[in-house]
Every structure is written in structure tokens, then in C-alpha cells.
C-alpha positions as CSV (number, residue, x, y, z in Angstrom):
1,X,36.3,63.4,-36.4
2,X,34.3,62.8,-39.7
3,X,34.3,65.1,-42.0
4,X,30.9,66.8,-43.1
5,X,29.4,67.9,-45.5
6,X,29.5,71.4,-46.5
7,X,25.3,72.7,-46.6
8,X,24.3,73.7,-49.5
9,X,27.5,73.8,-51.6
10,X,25.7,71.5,-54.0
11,X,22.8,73.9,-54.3
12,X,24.7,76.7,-54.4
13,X,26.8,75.0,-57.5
14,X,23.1,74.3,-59.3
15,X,22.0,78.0,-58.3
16,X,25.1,79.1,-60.0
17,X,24.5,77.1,-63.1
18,X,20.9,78.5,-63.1
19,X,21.5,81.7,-63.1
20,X,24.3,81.8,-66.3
21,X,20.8,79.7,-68.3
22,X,18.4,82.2,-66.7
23,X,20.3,85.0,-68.5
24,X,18.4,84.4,-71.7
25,X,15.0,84.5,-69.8
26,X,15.0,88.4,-70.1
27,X,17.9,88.6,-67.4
28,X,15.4,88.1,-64.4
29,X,15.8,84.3,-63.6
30,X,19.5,85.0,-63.7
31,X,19.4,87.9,-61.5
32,X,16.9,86.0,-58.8
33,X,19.4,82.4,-59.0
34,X,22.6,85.0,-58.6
35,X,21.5,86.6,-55.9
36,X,20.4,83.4,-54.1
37,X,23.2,82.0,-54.7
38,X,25.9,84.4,-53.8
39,X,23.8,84.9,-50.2
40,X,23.9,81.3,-49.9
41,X,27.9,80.9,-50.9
42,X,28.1,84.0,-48.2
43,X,27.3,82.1,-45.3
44,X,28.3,78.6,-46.5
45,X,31.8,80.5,-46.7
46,X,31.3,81.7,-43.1
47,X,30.1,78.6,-41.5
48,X,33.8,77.1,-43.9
49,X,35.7,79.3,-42.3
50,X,34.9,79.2,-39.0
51,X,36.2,75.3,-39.1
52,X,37.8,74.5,-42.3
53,X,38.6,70.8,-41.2
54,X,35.1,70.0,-40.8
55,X,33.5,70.0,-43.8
56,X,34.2,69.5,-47.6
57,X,33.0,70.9,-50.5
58,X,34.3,74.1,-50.7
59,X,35.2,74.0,-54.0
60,X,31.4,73.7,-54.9
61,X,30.9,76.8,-53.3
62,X,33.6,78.4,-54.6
63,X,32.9,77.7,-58.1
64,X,28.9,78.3,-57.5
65,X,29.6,82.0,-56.7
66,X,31.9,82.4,-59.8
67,X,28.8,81.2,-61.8
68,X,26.4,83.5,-59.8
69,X,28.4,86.3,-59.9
70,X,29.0,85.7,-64.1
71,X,25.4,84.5,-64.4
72,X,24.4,87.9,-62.9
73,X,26.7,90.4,-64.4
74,X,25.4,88.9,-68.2
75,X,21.9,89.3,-66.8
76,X,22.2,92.8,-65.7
77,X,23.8,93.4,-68.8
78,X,20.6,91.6,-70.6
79,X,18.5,93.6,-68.5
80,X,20.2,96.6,-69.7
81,X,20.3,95.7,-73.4
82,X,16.6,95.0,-73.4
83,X,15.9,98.6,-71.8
84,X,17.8,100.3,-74.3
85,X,16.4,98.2,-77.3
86,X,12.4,99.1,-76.2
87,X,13.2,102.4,-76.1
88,X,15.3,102.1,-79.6
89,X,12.3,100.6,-80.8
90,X,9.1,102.2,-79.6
91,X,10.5,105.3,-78.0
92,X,9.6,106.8,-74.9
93,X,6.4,107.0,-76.1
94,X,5.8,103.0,-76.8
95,X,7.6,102.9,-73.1
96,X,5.0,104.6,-71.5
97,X,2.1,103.1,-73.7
98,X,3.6,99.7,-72.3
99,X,3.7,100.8,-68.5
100,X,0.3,101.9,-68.9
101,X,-1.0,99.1,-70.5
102,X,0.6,97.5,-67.4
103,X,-0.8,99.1,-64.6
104,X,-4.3,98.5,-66.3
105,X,-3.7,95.1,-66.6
106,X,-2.8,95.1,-62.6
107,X,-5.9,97.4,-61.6
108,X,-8.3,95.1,-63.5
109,X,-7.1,91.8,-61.7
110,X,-7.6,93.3,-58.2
């Protein structure tokens, strides 16, 4: 029997690659890619296991959900860092100014 395939292990790989760049967009690139990814390595894993001598590249996926799960722990830690730093910066006063100015901006385009 010819061996097949794995799906998505290539996708998963680029996903996972993604998401460690998509850290320095603010963290939220990296955290959507990661979480794609890892869901995707989930079930690419299960669909692997359930008949190992059936398809190839597993290592792809493998080393996709390393990346993801790297890619999304620097992220959250972007995330985090950026939090801290607005309120540093403006205070909770400039916080709330922003998430006001926000949910203006959101009533006045519907």
C-alpha cells in the first residue's frame, strides 16, 4: 500500500512559522496562527495515530506545533507586555480614554 500524505502537515509547519512572525504584530497574528495550528496538529496527530504506516510527514506536524505552541507563548507574553506598558504609560485613565474612544469609533460605523 502507498504511503500518503499526511493533511495538512505542510500547513500546519507554515501556520507554525506564522505565528513565531506574527508575534511582533501586537501578539494577535501569533495568537490566531497558534491556535490554528495546534487544532490542526491535534487532529492531523489523530488521524497519524490511528494508522501510523499510512502516511508521512509527521515530523511536519510535529515540529509545526513546537512553533505554534513557541509562537503563542511569546505572543501572549507580547500581549501581556503591551497591556502593562499602556497602562505604564497613560494610566488607567489614558486606558479608559482609549476604550472609550473605541467604542465611539464602533457606534459611529453602525
Amino acid at each position: 500500500m502507498e504511503r500518503q500524505q499526511l493533511p495538512n502537515s505542510t500547513l500546519i509547519l507554515i501556520f507554525g512559522i506564522l505565528s513565531i512572525i506574527g508575534c511582533c504584530c501586537y501578539g494577535v497574528l501569533g495568537i490566531i496562527f497558534g491556535i490554528i495550528a495546534l487544532v490542526m496538529a491535534k487532529r492531523a496527530t489523530e488521524i497519524y495515530n490511528a494508522q501510523p504506516e499510512s502516511y508521512t510527514g509527521y515530523q511536519n506536524v510535529k515540529t509545526g506545533k513546537i512553533l505554534s505552541i513557541i509562537g503563542l507563548v511569546l505572543s501572549v507574553i507580547y500581549v501581556i507586555f503591551m497591556i502593562i506598558a499602556l497602562i505604564i504609560y497613560g494610566g488607567f485613565e489614558g486606558l479608559q480614554e482609549i476604550q472609550e474612544e473605541f467604542v465611539r469609533e464602533v457606534q459611529q460605523n453602525q
